[in-house]
C-alpha positions in Angstrom: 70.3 -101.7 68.3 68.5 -99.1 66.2 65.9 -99.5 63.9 66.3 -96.1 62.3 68.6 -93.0 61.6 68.1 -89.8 60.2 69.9 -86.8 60.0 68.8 -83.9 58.6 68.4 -80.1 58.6 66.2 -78.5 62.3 63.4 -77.3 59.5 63.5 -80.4 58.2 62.2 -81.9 61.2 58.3 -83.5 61.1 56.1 -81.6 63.5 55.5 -85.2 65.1 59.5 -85.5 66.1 59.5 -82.1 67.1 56.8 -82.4 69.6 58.3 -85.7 70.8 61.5 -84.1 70.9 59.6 -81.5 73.2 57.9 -83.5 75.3 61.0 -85.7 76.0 63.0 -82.8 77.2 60.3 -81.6 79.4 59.9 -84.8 81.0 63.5 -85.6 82.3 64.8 -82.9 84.8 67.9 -82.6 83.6 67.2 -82.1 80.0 64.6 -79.6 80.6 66.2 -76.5 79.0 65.8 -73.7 76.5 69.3 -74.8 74.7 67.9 -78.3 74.6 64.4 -77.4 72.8 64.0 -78.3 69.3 63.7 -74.5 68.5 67.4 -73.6 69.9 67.9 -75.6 67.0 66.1 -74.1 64.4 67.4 -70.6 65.6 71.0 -71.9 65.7 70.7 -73.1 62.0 69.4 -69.5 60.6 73.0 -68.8 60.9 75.0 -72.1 60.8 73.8 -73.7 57.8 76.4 -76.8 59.3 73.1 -77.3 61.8 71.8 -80.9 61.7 70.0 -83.2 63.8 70.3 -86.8 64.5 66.6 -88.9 65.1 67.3 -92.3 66.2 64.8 -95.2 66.6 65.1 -97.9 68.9 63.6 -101.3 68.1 60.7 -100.9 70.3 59.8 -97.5 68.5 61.7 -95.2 71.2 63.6 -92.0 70.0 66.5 -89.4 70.6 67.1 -86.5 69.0 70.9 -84.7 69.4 70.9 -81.1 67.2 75.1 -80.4 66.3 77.4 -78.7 63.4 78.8 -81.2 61.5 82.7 -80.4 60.2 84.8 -82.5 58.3 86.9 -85.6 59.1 83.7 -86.9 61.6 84.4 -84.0 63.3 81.5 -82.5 65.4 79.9 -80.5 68.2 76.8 -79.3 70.3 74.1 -77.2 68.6 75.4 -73.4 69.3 78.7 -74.5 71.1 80.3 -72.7 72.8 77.2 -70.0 73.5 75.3 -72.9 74.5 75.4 -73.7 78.0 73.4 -76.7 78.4 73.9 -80.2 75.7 73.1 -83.5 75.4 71.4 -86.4 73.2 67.5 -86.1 74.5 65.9 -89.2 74.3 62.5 -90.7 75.4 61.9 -92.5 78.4 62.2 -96.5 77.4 65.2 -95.4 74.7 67.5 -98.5 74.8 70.4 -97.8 72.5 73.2 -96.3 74.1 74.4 -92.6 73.3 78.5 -93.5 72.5 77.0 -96.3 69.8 74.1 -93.5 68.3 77.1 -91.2 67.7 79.3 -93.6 66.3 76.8 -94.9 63.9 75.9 -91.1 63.1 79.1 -91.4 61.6 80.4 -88.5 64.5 84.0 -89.9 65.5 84.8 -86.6 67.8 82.5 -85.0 70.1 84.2 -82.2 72.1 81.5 -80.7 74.5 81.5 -78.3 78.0 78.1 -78.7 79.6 76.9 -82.3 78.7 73.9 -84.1 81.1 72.7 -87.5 80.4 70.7 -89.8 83.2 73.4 -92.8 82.3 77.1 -92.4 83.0 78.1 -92.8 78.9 79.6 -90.2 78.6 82.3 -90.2 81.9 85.0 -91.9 80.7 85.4 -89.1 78.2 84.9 -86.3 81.0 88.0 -84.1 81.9 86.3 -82.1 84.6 82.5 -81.4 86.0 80.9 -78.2 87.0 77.7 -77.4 88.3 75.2 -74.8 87.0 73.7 -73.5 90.0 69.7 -73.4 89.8 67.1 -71.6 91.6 63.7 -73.4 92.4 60.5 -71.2 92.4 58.3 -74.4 91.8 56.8 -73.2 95.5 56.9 -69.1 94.4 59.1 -66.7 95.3 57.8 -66.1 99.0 58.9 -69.8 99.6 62.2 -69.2 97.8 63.3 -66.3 99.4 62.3 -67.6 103.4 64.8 -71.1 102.3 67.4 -68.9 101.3 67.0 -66.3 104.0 67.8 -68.5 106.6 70.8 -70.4 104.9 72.3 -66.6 103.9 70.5 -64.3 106.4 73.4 -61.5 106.3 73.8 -61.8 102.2 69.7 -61.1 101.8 69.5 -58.4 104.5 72.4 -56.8 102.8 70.5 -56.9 99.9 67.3 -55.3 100.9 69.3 -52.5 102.3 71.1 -51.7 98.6 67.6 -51.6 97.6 66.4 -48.8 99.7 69.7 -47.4 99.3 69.2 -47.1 95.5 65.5 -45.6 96.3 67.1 -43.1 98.7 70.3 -42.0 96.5 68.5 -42.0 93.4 64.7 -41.4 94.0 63.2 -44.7 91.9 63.9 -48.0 91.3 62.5 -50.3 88.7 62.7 -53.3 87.4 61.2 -53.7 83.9 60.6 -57.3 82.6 59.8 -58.2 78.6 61.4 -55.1 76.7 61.2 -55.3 73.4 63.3 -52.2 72.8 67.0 -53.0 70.8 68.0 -49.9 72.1 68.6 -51.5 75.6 69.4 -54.9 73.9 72.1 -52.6 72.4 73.7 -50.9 75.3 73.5 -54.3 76.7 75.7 -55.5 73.7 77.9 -52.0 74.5 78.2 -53.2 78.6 79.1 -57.1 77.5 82.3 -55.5 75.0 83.7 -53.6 77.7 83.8 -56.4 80.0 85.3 -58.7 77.2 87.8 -56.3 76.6 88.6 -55.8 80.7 89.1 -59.5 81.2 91.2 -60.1 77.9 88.3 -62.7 76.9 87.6 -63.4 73.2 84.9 -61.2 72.7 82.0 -63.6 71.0 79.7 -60.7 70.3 82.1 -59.6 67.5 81.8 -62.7 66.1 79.4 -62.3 63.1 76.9 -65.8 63.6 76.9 -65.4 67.5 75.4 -61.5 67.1 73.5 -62.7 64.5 71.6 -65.2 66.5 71.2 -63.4 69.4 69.4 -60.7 67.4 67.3 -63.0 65.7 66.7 -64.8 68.8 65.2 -61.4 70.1 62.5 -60.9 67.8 61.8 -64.4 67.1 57.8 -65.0 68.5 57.1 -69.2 69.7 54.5 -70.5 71.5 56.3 -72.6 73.9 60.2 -70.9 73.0 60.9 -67.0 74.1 64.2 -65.1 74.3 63.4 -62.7 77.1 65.0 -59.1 77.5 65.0 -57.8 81.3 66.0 -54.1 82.5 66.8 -52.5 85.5 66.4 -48.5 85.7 67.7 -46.2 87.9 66.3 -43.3 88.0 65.3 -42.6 84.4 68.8 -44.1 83.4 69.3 -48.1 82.3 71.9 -49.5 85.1 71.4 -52.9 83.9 70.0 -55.7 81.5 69.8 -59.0 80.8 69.0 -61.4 77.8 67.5 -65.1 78.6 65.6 -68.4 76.9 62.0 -69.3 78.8 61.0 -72.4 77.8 58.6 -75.0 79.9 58.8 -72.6 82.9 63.0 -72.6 82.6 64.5 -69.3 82.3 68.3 -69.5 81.2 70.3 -66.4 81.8 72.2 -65.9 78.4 74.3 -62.5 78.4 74.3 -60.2 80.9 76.1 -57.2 82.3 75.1 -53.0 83.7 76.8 -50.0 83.6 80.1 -49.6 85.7 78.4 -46.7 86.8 76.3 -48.2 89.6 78.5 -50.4 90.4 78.3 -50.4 94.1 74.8 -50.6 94.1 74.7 -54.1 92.2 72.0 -53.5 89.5 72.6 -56.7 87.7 71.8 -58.6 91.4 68.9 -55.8 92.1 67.5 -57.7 88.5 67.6 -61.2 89.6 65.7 -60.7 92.4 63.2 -58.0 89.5 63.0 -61.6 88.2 62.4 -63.9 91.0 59.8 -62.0 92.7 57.3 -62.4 89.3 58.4 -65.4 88.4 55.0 -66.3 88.7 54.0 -64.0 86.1 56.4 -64.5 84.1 55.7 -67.9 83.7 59.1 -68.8 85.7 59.5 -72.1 87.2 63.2 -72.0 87.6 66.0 -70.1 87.0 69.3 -71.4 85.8 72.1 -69.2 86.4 74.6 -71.6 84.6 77.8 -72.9 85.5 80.6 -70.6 86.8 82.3 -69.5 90.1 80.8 -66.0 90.4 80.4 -65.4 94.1 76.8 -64.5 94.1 75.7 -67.7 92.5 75.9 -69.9 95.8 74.1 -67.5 97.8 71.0 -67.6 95.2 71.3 -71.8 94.2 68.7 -74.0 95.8 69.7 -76.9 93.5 72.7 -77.8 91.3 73.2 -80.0 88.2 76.4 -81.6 87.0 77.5 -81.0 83.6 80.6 -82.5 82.1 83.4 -81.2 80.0 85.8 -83.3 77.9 85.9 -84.9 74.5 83.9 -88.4 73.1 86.6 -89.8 71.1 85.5 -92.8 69.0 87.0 -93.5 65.5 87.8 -92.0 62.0 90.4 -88.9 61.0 89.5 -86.4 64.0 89.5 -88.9 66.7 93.0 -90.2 65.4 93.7 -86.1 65.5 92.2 -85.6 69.1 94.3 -88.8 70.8 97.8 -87.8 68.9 97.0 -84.3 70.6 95.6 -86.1 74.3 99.4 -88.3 74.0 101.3 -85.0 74.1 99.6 -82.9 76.0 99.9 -85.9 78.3 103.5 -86.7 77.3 104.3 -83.1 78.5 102.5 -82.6 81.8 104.7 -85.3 83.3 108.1 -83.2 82.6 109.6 -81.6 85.2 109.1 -78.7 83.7 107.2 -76.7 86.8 104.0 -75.1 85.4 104.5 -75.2 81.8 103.8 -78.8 82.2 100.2 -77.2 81.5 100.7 -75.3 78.7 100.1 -77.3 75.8 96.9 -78.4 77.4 95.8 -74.9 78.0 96.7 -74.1 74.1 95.0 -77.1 73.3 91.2 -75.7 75.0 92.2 -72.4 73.6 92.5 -74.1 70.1 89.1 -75.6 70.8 87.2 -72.8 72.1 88.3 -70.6 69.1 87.2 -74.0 67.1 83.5 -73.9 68.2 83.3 -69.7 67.6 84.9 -69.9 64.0 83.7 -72.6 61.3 85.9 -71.3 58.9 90.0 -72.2 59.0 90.9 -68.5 58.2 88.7 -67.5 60.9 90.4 -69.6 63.0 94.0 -68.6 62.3 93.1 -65.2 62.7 91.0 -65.5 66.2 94.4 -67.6 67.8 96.4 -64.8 66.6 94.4 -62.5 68.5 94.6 -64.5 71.2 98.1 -65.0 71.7 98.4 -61.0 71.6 95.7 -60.7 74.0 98.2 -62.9 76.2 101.2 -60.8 75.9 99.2 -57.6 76.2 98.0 -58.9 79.9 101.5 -60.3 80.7 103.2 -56.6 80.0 
């Protein structure tokens, strides 16, 4: 049972809470990220003005803290969905209430999320599917790191240090250049990420005007204990690659990055990561998440992985009733004998949601499916 419950804007938000709120992220593993620190949320809310976040207070004085966007019909999601990759309802060690009964009393009847961690299992029976983000532990330095992972991937790693004398041979110098506060590479690093959007037929979010918004802002935002984090890698005298990231207790979370097709074959972006691992230590690194995904490169760096689960808390009110019609026929349909479209109104249905969490406003929305279903036919023909 709670004693307490306020919601309310991030800014709005007593230093005491804030500190709390901190302090409670840091101290559970799990919840120890950048997108999980009460500044994400204050960033997030420069451009959403639908930011709010829920402080609950257990009887015994014990409290949570979950930053989302509120929409109508008790409709909500994650703080930055679906650019963040890491949610959840942080909470003190001791906090008795229970996160499905927090929500609910919130007045928050739908909760879709994609990367959701909690320490108690609330939150499966909601869960569609779980996928790890892959994490790499410099706790022990990079020396320490690199001799573990050697000798699980010996032929990836000496492959690696041969593309690095490779570049040094082919192009004369190498570098890999932490902290720039240049936009001009956070720029062409915008420029790389649109022509890969527009080479996989994804919905490109950088075009989206809040998403651009608070990734610039994020940039040259300045917090003691909260950093967004620009990395380059140069060839030569050219940029080959870069790389945008939240620091935040010693966890670095890569954000958006991409290089120049260009060099290619000589893997910049990797070349960076490892720019990044070897001064971790002055960077202030602990670990490194690399987030959740099935890029081949991520196994060969992961020392440690941590669940996060996908689906949608369904509870009561107008959008629940809205989300469980839609569950019963997406359900009703897979179980036709209808081949592979017994998928399809499931896959429209995450499409529908996706393009949801990037566009607040209905028009918006209309127009961003639209776009998508062109983008379909376009990679059919």
């Amino acid at each position: 049972m709670l004693a307490k419950l306020t919601i309310c804007k991030p800014k709005e938000v007593g230093a005491e809470d804030r500190q709390r709120w901190a302090d409670a992220g840091q101290a559970t593993i799990i919840w120890n990220s950048p997108f999980l620190h009460p500044q994400f949320a204050v960033l997030v809310a420069e451009q959403r003005p639908d930011t709010r976040v829920l402080i609950a207070e257990d009887q015994k004085g014990h409290r949570a803290w979950f930053a989302f966007h509120r929409y109508k019909g008790n409709l909500a999601r994650p703080v930055g969905a679906p650019i963040s990759d890491h949610q959840g309802m942080i909470a003190e060690p001791g906090f008795s209430a229970v996160t499905t009964d927090v929500l609910a009393e919130a007045g928050i009847g739908a909760l879709p999320f994609s990367a959701w961690s909690e320490p108690r299992p609330v939150m499966e029976k909601f869960s569609t599917h779980v996928e790890s983000s892959h994490l790499v532990d410099l706790s022990q330095g990079p020396d320490h790191y690199f001799a573990q992972q050697q000798q699980q991937h010996h032929k990836y790693f000496k492959k690696m240090r041969q593309r690095a004398r490779g570049v040094l041979r082919d192009y004369g110098s190498a570098e890999f250049v932490p902290n720039v506060r240049d936009h001009s590479l956070l720029n062409l690093l915008f420029s790389w990420k649109h022509q890969q959007f527009k080479r996989t037929g994804k919905l490109d979010v950088l075009r989206i005007q809040w998403v651009r918004a608070l990734l610039e802002t994020a940039f040259v935002s300045r917090h003691p204990h909260f950093q967004t984090v620009l990395f380059g890698y140069r060839i030569g005298n050219t940029w080959a690659a870069a790389e945008l990231g939240l620091l935040a207790n010693g966890v670095y979370h890569s954000w958006i990055a991409a290089y120049d097709d260009t060099f290619a074959r000589v893997s910049p972006g990797l070349l960076l990561l490892h720019g990044v691992i070897e001064q971790a230590p002055e960077l202030g690194i602990t670990q490194i998440d690399l987030g959740r995904g099935h890029d081949h490169y991520k196994k060969y760096y992961a020392s440690a992985y941590l669940p996060l689960k996908s689906g949608c808390l369904v509870q009561s009110g107008p959008a629940a009733g809205q989300r469980k019609l839609i569950f019963a026929l997406c359900d009703s349909f897979a179980r036709l004998p209808v081949g592979k479209l017994a998928g399809l109104p499931g896959r429209i249905d995450g499409s529908l949601e996706y393009i949801g969490a990037c566009h607040p406003a209905r028009f918006d929305q209309f127009r961003a499916f639209g776009g998508a279903i062109l983008r379909t036919i376009k990679g059919r023909n």
